[in-house]
N, C-alpha and C positions, 0 to 999 in steps of 0.2 A: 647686464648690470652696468652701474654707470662707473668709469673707472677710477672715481674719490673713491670706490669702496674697498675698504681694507678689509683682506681675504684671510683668515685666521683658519689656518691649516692645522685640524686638529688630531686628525683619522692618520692611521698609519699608511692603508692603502692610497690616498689620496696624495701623499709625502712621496709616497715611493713612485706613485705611475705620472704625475698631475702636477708634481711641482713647476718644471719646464714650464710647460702648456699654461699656465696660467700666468708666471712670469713673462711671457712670451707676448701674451695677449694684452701685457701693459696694465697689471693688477696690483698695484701691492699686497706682499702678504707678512705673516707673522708667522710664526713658525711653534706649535707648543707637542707635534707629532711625536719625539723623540724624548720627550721629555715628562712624561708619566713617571714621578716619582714614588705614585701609591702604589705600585705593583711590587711584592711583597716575593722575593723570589729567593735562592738561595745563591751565594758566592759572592764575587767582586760586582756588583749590578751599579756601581758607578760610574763603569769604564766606558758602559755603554751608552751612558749620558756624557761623558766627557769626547768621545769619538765620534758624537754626530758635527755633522759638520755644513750647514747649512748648503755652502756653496760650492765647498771640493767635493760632496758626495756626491751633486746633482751637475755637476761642471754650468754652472750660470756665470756668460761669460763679464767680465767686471765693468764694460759699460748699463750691467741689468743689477748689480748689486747694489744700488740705492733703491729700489723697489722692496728689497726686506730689511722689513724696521727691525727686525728682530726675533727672539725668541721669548717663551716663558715657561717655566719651571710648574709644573699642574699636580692639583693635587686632588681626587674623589676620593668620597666617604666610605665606601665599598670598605675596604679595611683599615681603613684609618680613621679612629676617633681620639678622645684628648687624653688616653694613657699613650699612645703612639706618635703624635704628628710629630713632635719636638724632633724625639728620635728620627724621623721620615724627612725631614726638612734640612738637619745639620747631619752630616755634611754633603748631602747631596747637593742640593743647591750652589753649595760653590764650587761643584763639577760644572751644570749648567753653567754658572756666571764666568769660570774662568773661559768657557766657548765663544759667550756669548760678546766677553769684553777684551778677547785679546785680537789686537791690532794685524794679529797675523794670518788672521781666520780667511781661509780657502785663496792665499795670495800662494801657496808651498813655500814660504821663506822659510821653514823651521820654526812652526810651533813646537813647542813642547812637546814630547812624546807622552804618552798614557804613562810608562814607567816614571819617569820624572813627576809628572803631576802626581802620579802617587805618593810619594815624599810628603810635597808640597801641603796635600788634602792632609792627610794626617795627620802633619804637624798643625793643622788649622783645627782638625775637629780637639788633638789636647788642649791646644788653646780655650775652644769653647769649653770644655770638659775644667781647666781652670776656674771659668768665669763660670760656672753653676748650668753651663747648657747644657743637655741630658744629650750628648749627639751619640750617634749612631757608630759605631767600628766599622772604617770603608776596609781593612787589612786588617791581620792576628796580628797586633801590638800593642805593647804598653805605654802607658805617658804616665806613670810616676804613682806612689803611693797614693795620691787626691783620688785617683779612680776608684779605691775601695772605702772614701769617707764621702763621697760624691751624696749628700740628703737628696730623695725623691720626694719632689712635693706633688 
């Protein structure tokens, strides 16, 4: 293939064996592997969108890290339709986006640890939860009396 083409790494096996190898071969890619947020599972399933880590999981070393643009947050209809997405969407997504947009991603200076951004999401999804978003509970906590007047439209 001719190498303007941008390699959008969807498949997990492909993420996990193939990443390298295709970096390697002078490809850009995109990254959305790690990042299936319709999968519909039991527990903390945010931690594991917040913990991928494009570049420190696959050690790509940092003259190769201009070759991915990035990642994206994905989402299939399999069990998600428009009583769920909203919930599916907040606050996963700003797991993704915090990976995706911090400065410190696969350098080891001290990102943020998983327990930390935990705080951090939560206090984002009451925020939404404020503002009439219908988000989802990334941890068992409350954000204030609004969550039992919250209208579902």
């Amino acid at each position: 293939m001719d190498k303007n083409v941008i390699i959008q790494v969807w498949k997990d096996w492909l993420w996990k064996s193939q990443w390298n190898e295709i970096i390697n071969q002078g490809y850009t890619v995109l990254l959305s592997a790690c990042w299936y947020i319709n999968y519909i599972e039991y527990g903390e399933t945010w931690r594991k969108y917040y913990e991928c880590d494009p570049i420190a999981t696959t050690g790509v070393p940092q003259s190769q890290w201009s070759q991915i643009l990035g990642g994206e947050a994905a989402i299939w209809g399999e069990y998600v339709d428009q009583t769920n997405i909203v919930p599916r969407l907040f606050p996963f997504t700003g797991a993704v986006a915090s990976v995706l947009w911090d400065s410190n991603i696969g350098d080891g200076s001290g990102r943020e640890n998983t327990d930390d951004a935990m705080h951090r999401l939560d206090a984002f999804r009451c925020n939404l939860l404020r503002r009439g978003v219908r988000a989802q509970p990334i941890i068992n906590s409350y954000c204030g009396p609004f969550e039992l007047t919250v209208e579902l439209k």
